[in-house]
C-alpha positions in Angstrom: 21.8 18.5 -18.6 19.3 18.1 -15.8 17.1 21.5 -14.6 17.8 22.4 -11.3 14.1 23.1 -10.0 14.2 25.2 -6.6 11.7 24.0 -4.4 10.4 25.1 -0.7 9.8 22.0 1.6 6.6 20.8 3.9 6.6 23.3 6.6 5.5 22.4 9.9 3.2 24.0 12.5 2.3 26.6 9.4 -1.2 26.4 8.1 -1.6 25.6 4.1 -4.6 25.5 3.3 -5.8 25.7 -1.0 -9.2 27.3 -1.1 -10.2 24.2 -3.2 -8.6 21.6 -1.0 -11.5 23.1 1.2 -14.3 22.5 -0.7 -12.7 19.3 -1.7 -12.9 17.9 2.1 -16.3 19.8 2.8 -17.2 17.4 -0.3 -15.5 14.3 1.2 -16.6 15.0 4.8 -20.6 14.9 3.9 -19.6 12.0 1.6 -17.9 10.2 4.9 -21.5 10.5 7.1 -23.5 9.5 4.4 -25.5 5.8 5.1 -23.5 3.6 2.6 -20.3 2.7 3.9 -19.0 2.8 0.7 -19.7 6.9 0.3 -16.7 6.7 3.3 -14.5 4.2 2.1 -14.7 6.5 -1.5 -13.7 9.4 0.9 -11.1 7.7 2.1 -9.3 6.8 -1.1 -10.2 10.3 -3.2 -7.8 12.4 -0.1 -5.6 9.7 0.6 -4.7 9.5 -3.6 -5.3 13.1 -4.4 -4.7 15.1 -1.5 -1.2 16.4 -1.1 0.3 15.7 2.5 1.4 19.2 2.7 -2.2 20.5 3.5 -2.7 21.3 6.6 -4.6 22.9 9.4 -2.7 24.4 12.6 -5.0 25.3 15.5 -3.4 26.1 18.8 -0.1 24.6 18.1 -1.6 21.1 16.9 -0.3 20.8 13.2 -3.4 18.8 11.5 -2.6 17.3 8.1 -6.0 17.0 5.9 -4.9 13.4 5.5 -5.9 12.7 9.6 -9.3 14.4 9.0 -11.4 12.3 7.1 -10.2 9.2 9.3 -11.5 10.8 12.1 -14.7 11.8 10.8 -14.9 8.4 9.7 -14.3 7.0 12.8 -16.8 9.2 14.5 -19.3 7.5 11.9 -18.3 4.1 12.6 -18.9 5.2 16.8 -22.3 6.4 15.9 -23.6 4.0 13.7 -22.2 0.9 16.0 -20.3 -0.4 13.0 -17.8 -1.9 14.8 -20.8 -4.4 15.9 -19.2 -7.9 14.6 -15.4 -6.9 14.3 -13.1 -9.9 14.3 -9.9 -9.4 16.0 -7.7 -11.3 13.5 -4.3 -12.1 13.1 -3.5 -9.7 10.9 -4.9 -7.4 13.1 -2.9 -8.6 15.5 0.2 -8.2 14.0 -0.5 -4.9 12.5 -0.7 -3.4 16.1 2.3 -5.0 17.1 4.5 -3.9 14.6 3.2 -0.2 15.1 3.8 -0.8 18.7 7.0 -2.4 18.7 8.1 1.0 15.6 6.8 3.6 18.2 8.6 2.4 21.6 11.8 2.4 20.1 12.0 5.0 18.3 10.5 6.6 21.5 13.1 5.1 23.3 15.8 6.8 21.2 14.9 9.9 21.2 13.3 10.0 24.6 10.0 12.9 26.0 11.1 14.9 22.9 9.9 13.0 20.3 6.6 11.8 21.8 4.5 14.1 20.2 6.0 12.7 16.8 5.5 9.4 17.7 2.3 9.4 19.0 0.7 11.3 16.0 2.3 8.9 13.1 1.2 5.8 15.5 -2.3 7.9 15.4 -2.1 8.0 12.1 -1.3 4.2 11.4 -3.8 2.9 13.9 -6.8 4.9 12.5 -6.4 4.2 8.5 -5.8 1.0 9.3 -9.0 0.1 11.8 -11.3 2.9 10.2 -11.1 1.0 7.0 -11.0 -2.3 8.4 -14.5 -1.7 10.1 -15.7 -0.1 6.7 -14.3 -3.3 4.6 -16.4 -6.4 6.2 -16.9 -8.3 3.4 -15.8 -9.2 -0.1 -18.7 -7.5 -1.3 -17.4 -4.3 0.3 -13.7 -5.1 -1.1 -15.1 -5.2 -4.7 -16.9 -1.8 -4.2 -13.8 -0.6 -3.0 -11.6 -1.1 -6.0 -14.2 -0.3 -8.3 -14.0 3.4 -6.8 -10.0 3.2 -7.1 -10.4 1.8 -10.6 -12.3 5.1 -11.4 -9.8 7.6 -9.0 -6.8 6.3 -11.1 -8.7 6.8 -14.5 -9.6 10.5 -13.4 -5.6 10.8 -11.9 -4.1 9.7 -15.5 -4.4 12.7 -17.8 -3.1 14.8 -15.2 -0.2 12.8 -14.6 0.3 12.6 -18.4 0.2 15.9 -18.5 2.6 16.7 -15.8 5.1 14.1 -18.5 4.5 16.5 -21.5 4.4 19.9 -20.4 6.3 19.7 -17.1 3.9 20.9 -15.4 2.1 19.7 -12.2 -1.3 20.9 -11.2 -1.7 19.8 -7.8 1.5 22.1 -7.2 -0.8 24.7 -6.4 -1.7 22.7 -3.1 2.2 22.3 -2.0 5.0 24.7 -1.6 6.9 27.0 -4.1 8.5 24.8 -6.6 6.4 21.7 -7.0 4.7 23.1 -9.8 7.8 21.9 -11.8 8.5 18.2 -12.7 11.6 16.7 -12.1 13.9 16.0 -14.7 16.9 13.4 -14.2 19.3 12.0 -16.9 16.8 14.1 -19.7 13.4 12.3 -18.7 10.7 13.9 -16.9 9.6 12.5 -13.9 5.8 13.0 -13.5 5.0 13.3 -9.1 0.8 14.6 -9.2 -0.3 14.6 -5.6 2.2 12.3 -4.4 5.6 13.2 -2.5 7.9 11.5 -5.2 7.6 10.0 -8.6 9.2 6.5 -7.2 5.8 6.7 -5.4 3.7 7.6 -8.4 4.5 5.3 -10.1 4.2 2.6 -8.0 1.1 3.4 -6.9 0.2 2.8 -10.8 2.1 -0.7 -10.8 0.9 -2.1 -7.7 -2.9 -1.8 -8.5 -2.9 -3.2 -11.7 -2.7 -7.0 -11.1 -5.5 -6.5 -9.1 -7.5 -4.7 -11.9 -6.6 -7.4 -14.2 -8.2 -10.0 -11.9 -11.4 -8.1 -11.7 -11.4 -7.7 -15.5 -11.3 -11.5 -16.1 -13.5 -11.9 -13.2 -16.4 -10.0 -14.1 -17.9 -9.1 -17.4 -20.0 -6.2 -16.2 -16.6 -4.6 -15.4 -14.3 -5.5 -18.3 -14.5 -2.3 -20.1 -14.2 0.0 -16.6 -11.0 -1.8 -15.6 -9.5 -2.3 -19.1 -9.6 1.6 -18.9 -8.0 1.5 -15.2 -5.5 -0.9 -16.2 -4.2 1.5 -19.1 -4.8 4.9 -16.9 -2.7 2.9 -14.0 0.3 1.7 -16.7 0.2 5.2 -17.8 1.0 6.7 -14.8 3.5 4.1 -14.2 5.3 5.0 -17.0 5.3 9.0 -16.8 6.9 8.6 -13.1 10.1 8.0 -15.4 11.5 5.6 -12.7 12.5 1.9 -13.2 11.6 1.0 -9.4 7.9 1.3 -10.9 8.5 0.2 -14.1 9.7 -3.2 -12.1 7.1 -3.5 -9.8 4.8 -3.7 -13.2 7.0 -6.0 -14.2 6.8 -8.3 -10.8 2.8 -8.2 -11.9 2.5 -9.5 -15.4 4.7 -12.1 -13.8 2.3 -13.1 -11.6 -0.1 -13.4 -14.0 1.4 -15.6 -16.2 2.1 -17.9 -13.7 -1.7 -18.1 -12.3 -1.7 -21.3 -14.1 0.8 -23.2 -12.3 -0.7 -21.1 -8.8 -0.8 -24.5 -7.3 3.1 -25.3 -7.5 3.6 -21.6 -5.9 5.8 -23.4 -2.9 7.8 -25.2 -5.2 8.6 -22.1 -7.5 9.5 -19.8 -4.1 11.7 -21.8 -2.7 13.3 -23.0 -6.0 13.7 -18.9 -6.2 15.3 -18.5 -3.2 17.6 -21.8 -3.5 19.0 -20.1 -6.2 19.6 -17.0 -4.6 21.6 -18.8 -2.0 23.5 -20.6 -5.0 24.3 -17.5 -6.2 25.0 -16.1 -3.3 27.8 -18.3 -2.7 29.6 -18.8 -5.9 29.3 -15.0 -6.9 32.7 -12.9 -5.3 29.8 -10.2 -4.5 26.8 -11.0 -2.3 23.2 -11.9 -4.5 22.5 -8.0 -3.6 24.8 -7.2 -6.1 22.7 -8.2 -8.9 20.7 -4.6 -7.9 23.9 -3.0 -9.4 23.6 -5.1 -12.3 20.0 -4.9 -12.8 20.0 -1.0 -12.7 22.1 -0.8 -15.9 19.3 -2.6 -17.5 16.6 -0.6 -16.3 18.2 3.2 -15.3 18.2 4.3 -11.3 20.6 4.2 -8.7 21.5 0.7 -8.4 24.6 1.4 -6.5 23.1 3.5 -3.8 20.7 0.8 -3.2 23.4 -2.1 -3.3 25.5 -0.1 -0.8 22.6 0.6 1.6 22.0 -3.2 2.1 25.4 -4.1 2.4 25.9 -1.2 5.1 22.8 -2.4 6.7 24.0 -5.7 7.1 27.6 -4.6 8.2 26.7 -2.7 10.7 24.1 -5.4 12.2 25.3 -4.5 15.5 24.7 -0.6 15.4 20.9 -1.5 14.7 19.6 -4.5 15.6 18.3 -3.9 19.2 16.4 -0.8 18.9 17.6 0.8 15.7 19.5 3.8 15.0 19.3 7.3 14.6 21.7 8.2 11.9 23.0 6.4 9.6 25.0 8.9 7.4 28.3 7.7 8.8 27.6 4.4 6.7 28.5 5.9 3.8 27.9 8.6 1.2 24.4 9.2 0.4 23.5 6.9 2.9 21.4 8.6 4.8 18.6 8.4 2.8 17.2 4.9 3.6 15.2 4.3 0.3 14.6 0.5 1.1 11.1 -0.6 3.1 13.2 -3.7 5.1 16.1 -1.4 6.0 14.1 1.1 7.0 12.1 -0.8 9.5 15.1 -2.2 11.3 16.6 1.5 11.8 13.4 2.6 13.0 12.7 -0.4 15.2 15.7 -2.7 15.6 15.0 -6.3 14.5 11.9 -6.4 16.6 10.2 -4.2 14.3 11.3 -5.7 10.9 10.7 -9.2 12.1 7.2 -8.2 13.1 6.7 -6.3 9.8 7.8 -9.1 7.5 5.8 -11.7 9.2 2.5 -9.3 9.0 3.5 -9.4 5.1 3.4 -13.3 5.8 -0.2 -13.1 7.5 -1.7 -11.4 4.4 -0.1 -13.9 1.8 -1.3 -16.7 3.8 -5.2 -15.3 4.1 -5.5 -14.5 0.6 -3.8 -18.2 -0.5 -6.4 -20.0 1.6 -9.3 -17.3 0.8 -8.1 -17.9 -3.0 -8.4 -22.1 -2.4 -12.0 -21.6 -0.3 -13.3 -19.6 -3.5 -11.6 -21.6 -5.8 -13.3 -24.9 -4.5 -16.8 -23.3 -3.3 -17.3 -21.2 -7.3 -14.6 -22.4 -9.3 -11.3 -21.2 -10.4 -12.2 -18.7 -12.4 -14.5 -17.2 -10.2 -14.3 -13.4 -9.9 -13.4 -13.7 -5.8 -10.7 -16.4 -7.0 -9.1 -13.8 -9.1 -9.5 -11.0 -7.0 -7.7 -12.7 -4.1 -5.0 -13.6 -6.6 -4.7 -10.1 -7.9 -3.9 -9.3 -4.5 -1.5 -11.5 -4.0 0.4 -10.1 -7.0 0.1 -6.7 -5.9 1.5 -7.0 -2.4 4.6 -9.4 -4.1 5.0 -6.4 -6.3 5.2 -4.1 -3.3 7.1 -6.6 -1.7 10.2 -6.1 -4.7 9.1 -2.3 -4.9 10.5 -2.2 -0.8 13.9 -3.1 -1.9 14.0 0.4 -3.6 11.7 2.4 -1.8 10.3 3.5 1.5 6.8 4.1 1.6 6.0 7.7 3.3 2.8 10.0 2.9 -0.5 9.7 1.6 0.7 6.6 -0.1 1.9 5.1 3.3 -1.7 5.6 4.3 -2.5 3.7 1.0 -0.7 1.1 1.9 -2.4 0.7 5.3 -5.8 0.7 3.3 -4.5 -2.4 0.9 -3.8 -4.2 4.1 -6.9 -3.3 6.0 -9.0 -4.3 3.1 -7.4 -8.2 2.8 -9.7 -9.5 6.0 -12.7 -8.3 4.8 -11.9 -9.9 1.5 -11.0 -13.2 3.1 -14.0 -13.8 5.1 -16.7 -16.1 4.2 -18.7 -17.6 6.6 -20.8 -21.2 6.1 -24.3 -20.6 7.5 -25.9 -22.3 10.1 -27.8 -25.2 8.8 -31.6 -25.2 10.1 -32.9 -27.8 12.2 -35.6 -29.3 10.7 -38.7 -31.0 12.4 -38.4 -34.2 14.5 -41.0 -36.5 11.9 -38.7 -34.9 8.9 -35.1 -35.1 9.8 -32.8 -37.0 7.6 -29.6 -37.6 7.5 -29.8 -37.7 3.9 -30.6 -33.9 3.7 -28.0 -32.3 1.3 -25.4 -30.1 3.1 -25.7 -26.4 2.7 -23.6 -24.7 0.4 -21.8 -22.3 2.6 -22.1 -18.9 1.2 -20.2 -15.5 1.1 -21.1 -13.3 4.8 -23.3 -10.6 4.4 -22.4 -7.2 5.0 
């Protein structure tokens, strides 16, 4: 039999403050202003992974979370230092500032002057993770930095997770409220959370970064033994999440992996996927979003919540679709806990909102596939940008699966805005400008110039 764990939850408008989640973003702050940009981007990462979201400063009724602080001082950096000099308004860009847009007006819409503080602070909150690290992230030089630091956050994370899976106890429960110090238990496993809100989001937060891990590991040898270590710190905490959602997503990236071989025939293999989806769909009594309820007896969870959710979601198309919803309990038991990325945007934002968040999704797939075919051609398939952009590409189709059973919320929602805000920078090469050469020695034989990665 399960433990019931009794457990106090996020207060708002009350200051928690830890003594050493103090000193911890005293560190981080002097680490944010220091000259390398990737001192900040390290920042960034190191509260975003390990800072509970329940820390937080109140200061004449504004609730503060330590989350928003960094990104501001980092902001103030980037003002000082001019390092938005250069900044290419792209299209993922573009759509990312739609789609937080389109979220926040009609959700403001719903709930009317009432909610516009809430509103306003989690569009804050998107806006600035996103556009502080995109100005940080320039280059693929910058990108690579940046996952080297996460390779070495997760290795330090592991034990403690590990930990939390044998002795049931957490030890960043001292930074939240009464009860977190306890790890769940359901169906007799323990259910390792660390920092994060949930274990779901533990563990994917292991999953999703390993593919990308993997493809610095075969793409540099200076690295191999760094992320071999990263890649069995992240599959670790995968596994002491104790959730199958996870354990899938890790799935969904050894799968892309052992197709990089056959990258090329990628369209084919999609839509050959999705044909037979439609197959299925049709000749199956149950719609294809059945096979959840199927694939959760395999793997453990709570296939049936999941499978009801969708098919509520779609059966009450009408309820939703023009600016979303505000409740959605009546749809059945449970219910009311959207635990799916897709459905969760269209209750928050009506179709609008889920149209412009899958076609962001669609913007970053595209720019690493043609980032991955530019490198591929200009160093050679195996090159280590070649199998960075691919790793990328694996980890946002694992996400991609991991949506169907989980909304993203938290520090690791401000993760996620980091992952995307980093796929520019690694897409961007420039060719340089090819030097004009004196009137009595031009040729037009002169070899063309090998166009090379952008500076910082």
């Amino acid at each position: 039999m399960d433990e019931v764990r009794v457990i106090e939850f996020a207060k708002y408008d009350v200051t928690n403050l830890h003594p050493l989640a103090i000193v911890f973003m005293l560190v981080m702050t002097v680490l944010t202003v220091m000259p390398k940009r990737s001192g900040a981007t390290l920042a960034l990462l190191a509260v975003c992974v390990l800072m509970p979201m329940e820390q937080r400063l109140v200061v004449g009724g504004l609730d503060v979370s330590l989350l928003r602080i960094i990104p501001i001082v980092a902001f103030l950096r980037i003002l000082v230092r001019g390092e938005f000099r250069g900044y290419d308004f792209g299209r993922i860009d573009r759509l990312f500032a739609f789609w937080v847009a389109s979220g926040s007006f009609f959700y403001l819409i719903r709930g009317g002057p009432g909610g516009f503080v809430f509103v306003l602070g989690t569009a804050f909150d998107a806006l600035m993770s996103f556009f502080v690290m995109r100005a940080l992230v320039r280059t693929p030089i910058d990108a690579v930095k940046l996952w080297k630091q996460l390779a070495w956050i997760i290795i330090f994370l592991s034990p403690l997770i590990l930990f939390e899976n044998i002795t049931r106890h957490n030890v960043f429960g001292m930074f939240n409220y009464e009860g977190f110090d306890i790890a769940v238990v359901r169906n007799g496993r323990v259910r390792a959370t660390g920092p994060l809100s949930h274990p779901i989001l533990t563990g994917t937060l292991g999953a999703v970064v390993i593919p990308v891990f993997f493809g610095m590991l075969a793409g540099q040898k200076k690295q191999r033994r760094l992320m071999v270590v990263a890649c069995v710190a992240a599959t670790t905490i995968t596994l002491s999440s104790g959730s199958s959602g996870p354990v899938m997503a890790w799935g969904i990236g050894a799968f892309g992996w052992s197709i990089w071989a056959i990258r090329k025939r990628m369209p084919v293999i999609l839509w050959s996927i999705v044909g037979m989806l439609v197959v299925i769909h049709f000749i199956r009594e149950q719609p294809v979003w059945h096979l959840l309820l199927r694939l959760s007896a395999l793997t453990g969870g709570t296939g049936y919540h999941r499978f009801h959710l969708i098919d509520a979601f779609i059966n009450n198309f009408s309820e939703w679709f023009v600016m979303g919803t505000d409740d959605t309990a009546h749809w059945g038991w449970g219910l009311q806990d959207t635990t799916n990325q897709y459905v969760a945007e269209g209750v928050t934002g009506g179709l609008l909102t889920l149209i412009l968040f899958i076609l962001l999704l669609r913007a970053c797939f595209r720019q690493l596939q043609s980032a991955r075919r530019a490198y591929e051609r200009l160093y050679g398939p195996t090159s280590a940008l070649a199998l960075l952009t691919w790793g990328c590409s694996v980890s946002l189709a694992a996400q991609c699966v991991s949506f169907v059973s989980v909304t993203y919320f938290g520090q690791f929602l401000q993760f996620f805005f980091f992952f995307l805000a980093t796929i520019p920078g690694l897409t961007r090469f420039e060719r340089p400008k090819r030097a004009k050469a004196p009137a009595r020695q031009a040729s037009s034989r002169a070899p063309a110039t090998r166009p090379q990665l952008a500076a910082g």
